[in-house]
MISE-177410 format. One line per field, with one value per residue: residue number from 1; x, z, y of N, C-alpha, C, O in turn. Coordinates in pm, whole numbers, plus 50000, padded with zeros to 5 digits. Atoms other than C-alpha are relative to their C-alpha. Last residue first. Example, Ala and Ser with C-alpha at 12.3 -4.5 7.8 and 13.67 -1.06 7.14 Angstrom:
! residues 2
k: c(2	1)
n.x: c(49918	50089)
n.z: c(49994	50000)
n.y: c(49881	49881)
ca.x: c(51367	51230)
ca.z: c(50714	50780)
ca.y: c(49894	49550)
c.x: c(49923	50090)
c.z: c(50073	50000)
c.y: c(50109	50120)
o.x: c(49974	50194)
o.z: c(50090	50066)
o.y: c(50220	50118)
This chain:
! residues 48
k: c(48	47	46	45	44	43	42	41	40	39	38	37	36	35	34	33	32	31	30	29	28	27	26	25	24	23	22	21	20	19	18	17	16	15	14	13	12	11	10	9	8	7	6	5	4	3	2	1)
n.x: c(49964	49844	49925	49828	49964	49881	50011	50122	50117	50040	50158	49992	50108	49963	49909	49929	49863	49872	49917	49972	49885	50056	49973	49885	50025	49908	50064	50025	49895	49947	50083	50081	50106	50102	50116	50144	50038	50071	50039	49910	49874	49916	49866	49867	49885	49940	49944	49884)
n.z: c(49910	50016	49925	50027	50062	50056	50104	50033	50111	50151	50063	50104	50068	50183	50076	50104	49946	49977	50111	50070	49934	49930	49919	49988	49914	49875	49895	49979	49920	50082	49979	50132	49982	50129	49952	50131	49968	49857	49968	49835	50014	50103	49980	49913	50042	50035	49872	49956)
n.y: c(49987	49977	50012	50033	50160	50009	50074	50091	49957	50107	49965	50039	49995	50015	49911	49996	50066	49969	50036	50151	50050	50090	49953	50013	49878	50029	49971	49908	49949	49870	49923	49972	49841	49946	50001	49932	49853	50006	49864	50026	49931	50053	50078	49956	49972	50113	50056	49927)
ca.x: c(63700	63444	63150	63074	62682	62616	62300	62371	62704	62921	63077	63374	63451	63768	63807	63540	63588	63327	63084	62787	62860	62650	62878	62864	62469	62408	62151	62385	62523	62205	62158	62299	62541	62792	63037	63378	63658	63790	63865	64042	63923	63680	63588	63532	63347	63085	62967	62928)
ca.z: c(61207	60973	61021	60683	60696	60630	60769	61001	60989	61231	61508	61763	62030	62249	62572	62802	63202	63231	62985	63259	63400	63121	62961	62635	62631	62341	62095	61815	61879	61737	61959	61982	62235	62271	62557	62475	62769	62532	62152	62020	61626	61637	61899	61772	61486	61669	61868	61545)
ca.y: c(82956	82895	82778	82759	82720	83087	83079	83334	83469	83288	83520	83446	83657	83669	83807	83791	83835	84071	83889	83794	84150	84328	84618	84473	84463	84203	84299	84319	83994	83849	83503	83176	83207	82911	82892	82791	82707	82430	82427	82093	82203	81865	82032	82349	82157	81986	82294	82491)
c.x: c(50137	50112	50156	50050	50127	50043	50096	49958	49897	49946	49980	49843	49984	49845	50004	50085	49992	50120	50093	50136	50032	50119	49937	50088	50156	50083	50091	49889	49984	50091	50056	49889	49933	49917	49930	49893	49888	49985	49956	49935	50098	50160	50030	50041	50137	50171	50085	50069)
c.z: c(49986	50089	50040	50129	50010	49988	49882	49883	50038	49989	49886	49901	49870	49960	49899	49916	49818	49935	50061	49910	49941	50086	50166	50187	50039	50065	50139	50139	50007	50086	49875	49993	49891	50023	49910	50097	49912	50064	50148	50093	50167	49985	49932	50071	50067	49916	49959	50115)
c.y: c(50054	50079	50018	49942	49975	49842	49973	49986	49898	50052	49930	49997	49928	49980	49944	50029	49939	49941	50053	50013	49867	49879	49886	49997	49942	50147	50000	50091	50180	50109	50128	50092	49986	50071	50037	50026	50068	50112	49940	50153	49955	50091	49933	49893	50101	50041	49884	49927)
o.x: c(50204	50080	50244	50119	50161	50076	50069	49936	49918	49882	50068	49736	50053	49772	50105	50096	50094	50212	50199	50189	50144	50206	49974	50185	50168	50128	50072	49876	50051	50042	50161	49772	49989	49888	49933	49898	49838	50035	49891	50025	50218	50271	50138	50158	50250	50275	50180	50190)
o.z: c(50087	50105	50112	50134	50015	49886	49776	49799	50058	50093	49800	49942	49781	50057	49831	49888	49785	49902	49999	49897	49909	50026	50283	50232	50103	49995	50240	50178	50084	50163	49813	50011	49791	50142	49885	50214	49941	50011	50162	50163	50187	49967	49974	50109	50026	49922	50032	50131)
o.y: c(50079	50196	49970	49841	49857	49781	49917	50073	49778	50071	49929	49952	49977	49958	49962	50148	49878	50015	50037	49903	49826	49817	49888	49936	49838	50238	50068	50207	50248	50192	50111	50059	50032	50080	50157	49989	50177	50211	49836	50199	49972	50041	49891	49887	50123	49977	49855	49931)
């Protein structure tokens, strides 16, 4: 995934490789998120 956002020109990213269902929305670490991007696992596409 990391190779193909920049290949797309993507900066500011921060990869997370974890099950987004565990993730605690309210946790300060993500205040200041605003966009989300989710690859299926094992999907392979990467698709963006």
């Amino acid at each position: 995934m990391n190779t193909l956002l920049t290949r797309a020109g993507v900066t500011g990213c921060q990869l997370a490789q974890q099950d987004f269902l565990t993730v605690d929305p309210r946790d300060p670490k993500y205040s200041r998120v605003t966009h989300i991007l989710l690859d299926p696992s094992c999907s392979g596409s990467g698709n963006m």
